[in-house]
Chimera marker file (.cmm) of the C-alpha trace (Angstrom):
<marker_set name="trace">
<marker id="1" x="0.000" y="0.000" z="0.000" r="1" g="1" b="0" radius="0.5"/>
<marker id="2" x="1.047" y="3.639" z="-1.073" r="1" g="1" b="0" radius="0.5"/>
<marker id="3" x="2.663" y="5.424" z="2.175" r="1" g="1" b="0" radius="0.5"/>
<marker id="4" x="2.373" y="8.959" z="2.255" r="1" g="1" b="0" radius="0.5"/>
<marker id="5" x="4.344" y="9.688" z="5.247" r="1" g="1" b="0" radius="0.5"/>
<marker id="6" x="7.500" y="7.534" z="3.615" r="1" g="1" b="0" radius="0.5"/>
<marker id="7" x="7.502" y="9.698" z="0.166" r="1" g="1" b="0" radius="0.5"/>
<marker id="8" x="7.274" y="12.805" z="1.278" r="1" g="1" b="0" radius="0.5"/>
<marker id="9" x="10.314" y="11.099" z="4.027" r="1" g="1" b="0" radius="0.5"/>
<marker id="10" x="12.189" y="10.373" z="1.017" r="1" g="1" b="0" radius="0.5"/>
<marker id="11" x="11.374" y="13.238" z="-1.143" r="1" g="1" b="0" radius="0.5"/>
<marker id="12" x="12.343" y="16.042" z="1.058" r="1" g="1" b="0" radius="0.5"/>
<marker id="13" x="15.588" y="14.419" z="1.775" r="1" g="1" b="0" radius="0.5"/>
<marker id="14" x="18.478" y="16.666" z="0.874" r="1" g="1" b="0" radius="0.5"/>
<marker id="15" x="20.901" y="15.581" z="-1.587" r="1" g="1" b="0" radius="0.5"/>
<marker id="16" x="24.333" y="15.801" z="-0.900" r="1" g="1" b="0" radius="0.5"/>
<marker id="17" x="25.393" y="19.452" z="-1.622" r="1" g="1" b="0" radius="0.5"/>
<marker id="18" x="27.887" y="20.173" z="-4.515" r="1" g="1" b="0" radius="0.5"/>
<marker id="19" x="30.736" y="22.479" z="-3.363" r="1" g="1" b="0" radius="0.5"/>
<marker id="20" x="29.496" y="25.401" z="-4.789" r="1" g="1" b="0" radius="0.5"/>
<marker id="21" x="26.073" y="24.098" z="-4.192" r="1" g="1" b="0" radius="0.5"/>
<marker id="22" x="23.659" y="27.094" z="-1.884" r="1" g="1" b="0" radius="0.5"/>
<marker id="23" x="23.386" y="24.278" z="1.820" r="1" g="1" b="0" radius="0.5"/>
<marker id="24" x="19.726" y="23.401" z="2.105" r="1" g="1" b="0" radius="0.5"/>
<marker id="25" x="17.703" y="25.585" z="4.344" r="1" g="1" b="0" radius="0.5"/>
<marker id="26" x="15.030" y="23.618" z="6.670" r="1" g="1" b="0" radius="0.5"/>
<marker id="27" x="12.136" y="26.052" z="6.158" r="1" g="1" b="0" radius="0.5"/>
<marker id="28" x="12.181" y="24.877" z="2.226" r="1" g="1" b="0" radius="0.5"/>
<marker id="29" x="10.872" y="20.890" z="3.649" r="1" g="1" b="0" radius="0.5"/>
<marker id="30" x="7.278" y="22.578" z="4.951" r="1" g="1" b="0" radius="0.5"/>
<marker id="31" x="7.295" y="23.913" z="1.292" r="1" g="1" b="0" radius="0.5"/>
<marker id="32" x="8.350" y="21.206" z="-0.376" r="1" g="1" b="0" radius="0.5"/>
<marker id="33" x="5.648" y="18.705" z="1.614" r="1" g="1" b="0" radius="0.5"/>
<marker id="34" x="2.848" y="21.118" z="1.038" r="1" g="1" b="0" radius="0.5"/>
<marker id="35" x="3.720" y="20.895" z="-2.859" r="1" g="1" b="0" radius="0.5"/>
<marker id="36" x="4.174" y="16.989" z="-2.303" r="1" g="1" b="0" radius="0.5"/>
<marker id="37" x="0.644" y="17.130" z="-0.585" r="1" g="1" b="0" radius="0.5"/>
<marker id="38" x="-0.866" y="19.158" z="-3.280" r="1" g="1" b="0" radius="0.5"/>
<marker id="39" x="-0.182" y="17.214" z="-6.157" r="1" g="1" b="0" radius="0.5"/>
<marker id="40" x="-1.319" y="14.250" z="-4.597" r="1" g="1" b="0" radius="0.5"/>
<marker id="41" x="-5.129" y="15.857" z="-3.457" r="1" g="1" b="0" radius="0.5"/>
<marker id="42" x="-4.649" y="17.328" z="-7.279" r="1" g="1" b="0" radius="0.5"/>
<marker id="43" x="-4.711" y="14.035" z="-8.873" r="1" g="1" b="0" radius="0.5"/>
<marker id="44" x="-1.071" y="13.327" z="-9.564" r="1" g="1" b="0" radius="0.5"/>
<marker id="45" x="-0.063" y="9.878" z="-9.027" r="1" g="1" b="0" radius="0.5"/>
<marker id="46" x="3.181" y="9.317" z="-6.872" r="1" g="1" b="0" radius="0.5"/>
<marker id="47" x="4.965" y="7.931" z="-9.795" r="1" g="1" b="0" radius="0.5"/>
<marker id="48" x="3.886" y="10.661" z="-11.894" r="1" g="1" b="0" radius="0.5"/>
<marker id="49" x="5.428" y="13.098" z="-9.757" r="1" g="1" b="0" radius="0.5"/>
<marker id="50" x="8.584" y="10.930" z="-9.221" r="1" g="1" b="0" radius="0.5"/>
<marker id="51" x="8.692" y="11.100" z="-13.199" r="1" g="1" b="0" radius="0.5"/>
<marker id="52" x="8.952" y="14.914" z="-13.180" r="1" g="1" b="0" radius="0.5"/>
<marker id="53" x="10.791" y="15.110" z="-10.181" r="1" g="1" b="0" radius="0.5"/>
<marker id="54" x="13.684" y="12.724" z="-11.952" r="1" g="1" b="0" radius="0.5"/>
<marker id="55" x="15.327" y="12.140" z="-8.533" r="1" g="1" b="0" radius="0.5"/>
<marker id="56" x="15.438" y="15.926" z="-7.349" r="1" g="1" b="0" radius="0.5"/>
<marker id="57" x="13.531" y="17.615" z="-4.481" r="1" g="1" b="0" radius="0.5"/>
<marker id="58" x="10.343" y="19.497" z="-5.496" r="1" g="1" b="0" radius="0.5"/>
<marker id="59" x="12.044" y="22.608" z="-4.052" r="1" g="1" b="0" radius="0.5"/>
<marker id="60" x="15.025" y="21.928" z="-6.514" r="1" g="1" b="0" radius="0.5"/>
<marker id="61" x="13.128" y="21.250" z="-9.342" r="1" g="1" b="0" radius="0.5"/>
<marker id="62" x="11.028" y="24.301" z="-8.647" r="1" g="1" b="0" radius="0.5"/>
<marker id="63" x="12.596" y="26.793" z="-6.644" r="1" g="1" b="0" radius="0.5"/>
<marker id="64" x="10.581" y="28.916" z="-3.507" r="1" g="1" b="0" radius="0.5"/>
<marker id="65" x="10.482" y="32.423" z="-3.967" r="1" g="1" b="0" radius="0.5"/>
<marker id="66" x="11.374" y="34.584" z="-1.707" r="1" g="1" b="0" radius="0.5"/>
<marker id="67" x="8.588" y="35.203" z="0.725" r="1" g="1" b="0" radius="0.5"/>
<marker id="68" x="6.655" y="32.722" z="-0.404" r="1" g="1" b="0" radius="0.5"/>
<marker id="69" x="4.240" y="30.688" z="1.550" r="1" g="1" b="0" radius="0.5"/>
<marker id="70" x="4.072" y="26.824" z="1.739" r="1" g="1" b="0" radius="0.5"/>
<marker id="71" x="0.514" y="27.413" z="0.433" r="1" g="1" b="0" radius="0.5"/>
<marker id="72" x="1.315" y="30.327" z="-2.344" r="1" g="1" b="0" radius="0.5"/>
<marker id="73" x="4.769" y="27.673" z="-3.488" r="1" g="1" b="0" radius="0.5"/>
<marker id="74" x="2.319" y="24.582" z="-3.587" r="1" g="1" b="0" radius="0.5"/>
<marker id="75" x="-0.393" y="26.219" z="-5.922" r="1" g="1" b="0" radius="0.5"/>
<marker id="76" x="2.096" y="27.429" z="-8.015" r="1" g="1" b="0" radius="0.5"/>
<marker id="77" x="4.856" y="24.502" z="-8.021" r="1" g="1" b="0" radius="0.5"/>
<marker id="78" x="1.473" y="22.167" z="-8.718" r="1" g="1" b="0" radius="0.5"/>
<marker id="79" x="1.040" y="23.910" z="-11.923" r="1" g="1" b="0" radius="0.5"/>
<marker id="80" x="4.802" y="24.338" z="-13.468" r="1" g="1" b="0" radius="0.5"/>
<marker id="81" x="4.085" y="20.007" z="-12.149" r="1" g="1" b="0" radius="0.5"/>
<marker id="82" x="1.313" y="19.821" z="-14.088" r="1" g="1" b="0" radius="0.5"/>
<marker id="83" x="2.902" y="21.934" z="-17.048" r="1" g="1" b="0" radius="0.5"/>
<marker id="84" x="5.941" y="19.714" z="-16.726" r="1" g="1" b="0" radius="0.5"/>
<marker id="85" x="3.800" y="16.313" z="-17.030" r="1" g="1" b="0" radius="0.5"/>
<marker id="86" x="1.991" y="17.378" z="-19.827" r="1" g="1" b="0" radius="0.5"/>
<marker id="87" x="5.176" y="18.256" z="-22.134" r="1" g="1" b="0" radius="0.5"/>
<link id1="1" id2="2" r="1" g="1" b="0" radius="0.2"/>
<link id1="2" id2="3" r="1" g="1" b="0" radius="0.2"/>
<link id1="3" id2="4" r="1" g="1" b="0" radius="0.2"/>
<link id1="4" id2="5" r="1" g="1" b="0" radius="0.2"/>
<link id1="5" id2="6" r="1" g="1" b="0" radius="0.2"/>
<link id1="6" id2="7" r="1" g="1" b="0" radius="0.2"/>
<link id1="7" id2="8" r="1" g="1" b="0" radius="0.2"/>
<link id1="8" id2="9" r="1" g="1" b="0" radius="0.2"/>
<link id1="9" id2="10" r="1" g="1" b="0" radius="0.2"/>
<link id1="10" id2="11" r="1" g="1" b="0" radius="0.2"/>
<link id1="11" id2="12" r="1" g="1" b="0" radius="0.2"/>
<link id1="12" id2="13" r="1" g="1" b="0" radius="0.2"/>
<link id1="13" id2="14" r="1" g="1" b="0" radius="0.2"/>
<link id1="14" id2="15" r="1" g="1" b="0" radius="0.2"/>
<link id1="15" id2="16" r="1" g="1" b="0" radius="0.2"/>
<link id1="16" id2="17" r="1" g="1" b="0" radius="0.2"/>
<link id1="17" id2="18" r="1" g="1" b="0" radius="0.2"/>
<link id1="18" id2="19" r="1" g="1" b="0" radius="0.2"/>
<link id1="19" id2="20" r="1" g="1" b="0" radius="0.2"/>
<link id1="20" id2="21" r="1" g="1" b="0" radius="0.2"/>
<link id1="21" id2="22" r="1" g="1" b="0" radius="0.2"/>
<link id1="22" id2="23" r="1" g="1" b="0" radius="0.2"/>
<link id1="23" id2="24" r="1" g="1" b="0" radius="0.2"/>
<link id1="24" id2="25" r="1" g="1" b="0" radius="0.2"/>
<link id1="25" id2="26" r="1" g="1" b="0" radius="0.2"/>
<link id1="26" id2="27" r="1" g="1" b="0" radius="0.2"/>
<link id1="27" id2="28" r="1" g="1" b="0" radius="0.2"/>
<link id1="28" id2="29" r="1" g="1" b="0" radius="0.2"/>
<link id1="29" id2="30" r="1" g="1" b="0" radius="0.2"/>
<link id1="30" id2="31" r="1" g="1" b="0" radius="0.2"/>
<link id1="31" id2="32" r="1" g="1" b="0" radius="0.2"/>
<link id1="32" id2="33" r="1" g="1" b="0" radius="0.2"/>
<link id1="33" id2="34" r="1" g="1" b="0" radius="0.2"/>
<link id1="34" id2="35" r="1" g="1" b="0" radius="0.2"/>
<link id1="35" id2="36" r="1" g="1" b="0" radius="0.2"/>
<link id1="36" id2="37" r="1" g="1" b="0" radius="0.2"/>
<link id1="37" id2="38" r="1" g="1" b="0" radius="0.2"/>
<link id1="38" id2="39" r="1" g="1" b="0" radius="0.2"/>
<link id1="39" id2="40" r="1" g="1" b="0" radius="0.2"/>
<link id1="40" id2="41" r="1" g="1" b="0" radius="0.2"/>
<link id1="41" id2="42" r="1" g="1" b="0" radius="0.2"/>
<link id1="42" id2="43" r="1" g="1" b="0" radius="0.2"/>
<link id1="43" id2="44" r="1" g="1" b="0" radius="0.2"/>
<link id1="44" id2="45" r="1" g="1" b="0" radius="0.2"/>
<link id1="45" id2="46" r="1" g="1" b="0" radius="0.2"/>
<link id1="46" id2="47" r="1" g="1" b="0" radius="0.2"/>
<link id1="47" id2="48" r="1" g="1" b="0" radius="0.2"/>
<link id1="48" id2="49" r="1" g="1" b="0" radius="0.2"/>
<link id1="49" id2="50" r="1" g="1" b="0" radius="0.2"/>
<link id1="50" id2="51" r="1" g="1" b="0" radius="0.2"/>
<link id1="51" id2="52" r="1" g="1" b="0" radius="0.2"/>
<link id1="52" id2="53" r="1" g="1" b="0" radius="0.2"/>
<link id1="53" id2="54" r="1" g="1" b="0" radius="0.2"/>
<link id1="54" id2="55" r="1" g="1" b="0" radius="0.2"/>
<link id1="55" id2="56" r="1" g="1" b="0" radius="0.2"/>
<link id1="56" id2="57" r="1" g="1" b="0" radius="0.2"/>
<link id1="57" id2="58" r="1" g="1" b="0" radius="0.2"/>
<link id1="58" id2="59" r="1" g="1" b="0" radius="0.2"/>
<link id1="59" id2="60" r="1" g="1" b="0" radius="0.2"/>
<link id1="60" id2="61" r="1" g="1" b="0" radius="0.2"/>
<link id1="61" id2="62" r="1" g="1" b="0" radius="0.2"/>
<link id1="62" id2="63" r="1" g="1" b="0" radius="0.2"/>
<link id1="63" id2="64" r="1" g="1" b="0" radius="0.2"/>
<link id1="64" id2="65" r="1" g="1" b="0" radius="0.2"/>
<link id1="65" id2="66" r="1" g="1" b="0" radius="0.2"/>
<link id1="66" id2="67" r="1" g="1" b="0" radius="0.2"/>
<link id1="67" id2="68" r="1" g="1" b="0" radius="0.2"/>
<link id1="68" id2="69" r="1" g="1" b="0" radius="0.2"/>
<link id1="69" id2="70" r="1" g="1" b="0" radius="0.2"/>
<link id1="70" id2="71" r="1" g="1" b="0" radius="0.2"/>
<link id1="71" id2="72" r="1" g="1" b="0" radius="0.2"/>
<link id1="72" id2="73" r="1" g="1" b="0" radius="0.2"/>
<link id1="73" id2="74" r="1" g="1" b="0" radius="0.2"/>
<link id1="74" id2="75" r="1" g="1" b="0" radius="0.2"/>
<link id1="75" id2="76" r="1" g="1" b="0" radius="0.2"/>
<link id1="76" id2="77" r="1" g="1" b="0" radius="0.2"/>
<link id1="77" id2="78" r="1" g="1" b="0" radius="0.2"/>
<link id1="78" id2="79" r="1" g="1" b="0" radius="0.2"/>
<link id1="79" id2="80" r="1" g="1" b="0" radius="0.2"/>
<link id1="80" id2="81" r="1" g="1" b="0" radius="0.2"/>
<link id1="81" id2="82" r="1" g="1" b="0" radius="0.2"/>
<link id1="82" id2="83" r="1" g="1" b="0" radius="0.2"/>
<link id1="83" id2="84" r="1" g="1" b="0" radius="0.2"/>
<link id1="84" id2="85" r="1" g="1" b="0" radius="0.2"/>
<link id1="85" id2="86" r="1" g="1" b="0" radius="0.2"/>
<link id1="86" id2="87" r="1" g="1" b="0" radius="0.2"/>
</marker_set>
């Protein structure tokens, strides 16, 4: 059975930063699991999302902006998901 919990566990796990690579802040996982969340209630299958996530974090793949909200990032990293899926 599909656990929730575990993927958005596995998909807000940081990668290993590259040297030069900006250290992962902890305020972008609430962001990151409210986009997880939101695709999911949206209709996006977990696999779907792993598809256009190709091994990244959603917060990698699509970037918060600055001041943005875990509610305001998950409407909008939902559609550039859904935009992404449909190319």
């Amino acid at each position: 059975m599909f656990d929730l919990d575990a993927t958005l566990d596995l998909l807000d796990t940081p990668a290993l930063p590259e040297e030069d690579a900006v250290v992962w802040a902890p305020r972008d996982r609430g962001h990151g699991r409210a986009a997880l969340a939101a695709a999911l209630d949206d209709g996006l299958l977990s696999e779907e999302v792993d598809a256009i996530l190709a091994g990244r974090r959603v917060v990698e793949a699509f970037p918060v902006r600055r001041g943005e909200t875990p509610p305001a990032y998950a409407t909008r990293a939902v559609a550039e998901m859904m935009a992404a899926y449909l190319r």
